[in-house]
Each structure stands twice: as structure tokens, then as C-alpha cells.
C-alpha positions as CSV (number, residue, x, y, z in Angstrom):
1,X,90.7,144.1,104.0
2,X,92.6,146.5,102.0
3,X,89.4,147.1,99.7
4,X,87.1,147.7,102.8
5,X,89.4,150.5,103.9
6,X,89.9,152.0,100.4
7,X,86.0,151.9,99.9
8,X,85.8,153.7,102.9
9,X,88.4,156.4,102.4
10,X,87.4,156.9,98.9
11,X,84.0,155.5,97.9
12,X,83.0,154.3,94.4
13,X,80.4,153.2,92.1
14,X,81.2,149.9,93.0
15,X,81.1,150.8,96.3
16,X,77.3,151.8,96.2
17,X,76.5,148.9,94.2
18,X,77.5,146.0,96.8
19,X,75.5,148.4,99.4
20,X,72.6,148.5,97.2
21,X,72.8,144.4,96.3
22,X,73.6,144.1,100.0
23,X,70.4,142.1,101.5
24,X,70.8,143.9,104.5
25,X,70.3,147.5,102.4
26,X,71.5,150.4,104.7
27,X,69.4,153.1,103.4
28,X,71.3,155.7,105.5
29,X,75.1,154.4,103.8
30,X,74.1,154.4,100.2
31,X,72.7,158.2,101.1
32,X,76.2,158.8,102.9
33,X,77.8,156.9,100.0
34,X,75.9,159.2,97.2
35,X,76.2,162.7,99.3
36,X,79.5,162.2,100.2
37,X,81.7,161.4,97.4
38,X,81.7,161.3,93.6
39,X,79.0,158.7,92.5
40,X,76.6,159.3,90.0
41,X,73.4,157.6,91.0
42,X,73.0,157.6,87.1
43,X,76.1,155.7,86.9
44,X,76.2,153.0,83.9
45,X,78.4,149.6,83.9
46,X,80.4,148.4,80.7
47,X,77.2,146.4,79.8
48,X,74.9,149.8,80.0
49,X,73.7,148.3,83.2
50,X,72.8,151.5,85.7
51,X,72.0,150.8,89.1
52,X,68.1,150.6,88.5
53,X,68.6,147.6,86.2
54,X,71.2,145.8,88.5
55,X,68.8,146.3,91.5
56,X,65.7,144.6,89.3
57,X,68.0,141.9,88.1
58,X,69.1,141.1,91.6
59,X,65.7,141.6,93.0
60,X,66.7,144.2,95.8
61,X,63.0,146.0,95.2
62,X,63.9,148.0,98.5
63,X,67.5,149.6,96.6
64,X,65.6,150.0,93.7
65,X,62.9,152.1,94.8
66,X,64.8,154.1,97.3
67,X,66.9,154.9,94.2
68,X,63.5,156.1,92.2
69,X,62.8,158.3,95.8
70,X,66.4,159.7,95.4
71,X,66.4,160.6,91.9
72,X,67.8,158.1,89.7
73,X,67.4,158.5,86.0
74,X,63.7,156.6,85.3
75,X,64.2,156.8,81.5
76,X,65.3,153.6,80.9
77,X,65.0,151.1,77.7
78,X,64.2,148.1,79.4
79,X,63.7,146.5,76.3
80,X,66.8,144.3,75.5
81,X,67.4,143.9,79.7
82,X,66.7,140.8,80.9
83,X,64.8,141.4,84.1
């Protein structure tokens, strides 16, 4: 519960990355999440993972092109991702 609040009060990468793998995507929170606070759409993981690739891995097509409409970094080496 204490994560819920904090993710509200101060929102974080990994707080737009369960909304974007969320199968119920809210298109109008991930905007809020991305206008309102500190995340960079072109935000990468440890494992150079952005949230393009995470969004084709987990099959969220929806996320993933709503993240293309919105401006997320397209030039991606896809080569060694497993999609």
C-alpha cells in the first residue's frame, strides 16, 4: 500500500512501466504519468531494455504504439532483443 501512495506522490519509471504492462492500459495515466513528473519516455532498464522493447516483449501493442504516437526514441537495435 505504501508503494501505491509513493507512486502516486512521486511517480517513476517503474511507475509508467506497470501502467504501460498494465492489460487494462490507461492511455490518459501514462500521459499524466509522462507530463507530470520526471520520466523519460526514452528511459532504459539495467538490461538496455526501454519501454518500446518491454512493451513488444510483453505484447501490450496498444502501450507500444501509443508510445511511438508520443515520441519515444524509434532508433532501436532490435537485433540481440528477443521479441
Amino acid at each position: 500500500m505504501f508503494k501505491k501512495i509513493m507512486s502516486k506522490i512521486n511517480p517513476s519509471n517503474e511507475t509508467l512501466k506497470e501502467t504501460l504492462l498494465d492489460p487494462e492500459f490507461d492511455t490518459d495515466k501514462a500521459l499524466s504519468l509522462i507530463n507530470s513528473s520526471k520520466i523519460d519516455i526514452n528511459y532504459s532498464d539495467q538490461d538496455d531494455n526501454n519501454f518500446l522493447i518491454l512493451t513488444l516483449q510483453n505484447k501490450r501493442y496498444r502501450a507500444a504504439c501509443w508510445l511511438i504516437e508520443h515520441g519515444i526514441d524509434t532508433d532501436i537495435n532490435f537485433d540481440d532483443v528477443p521479441l
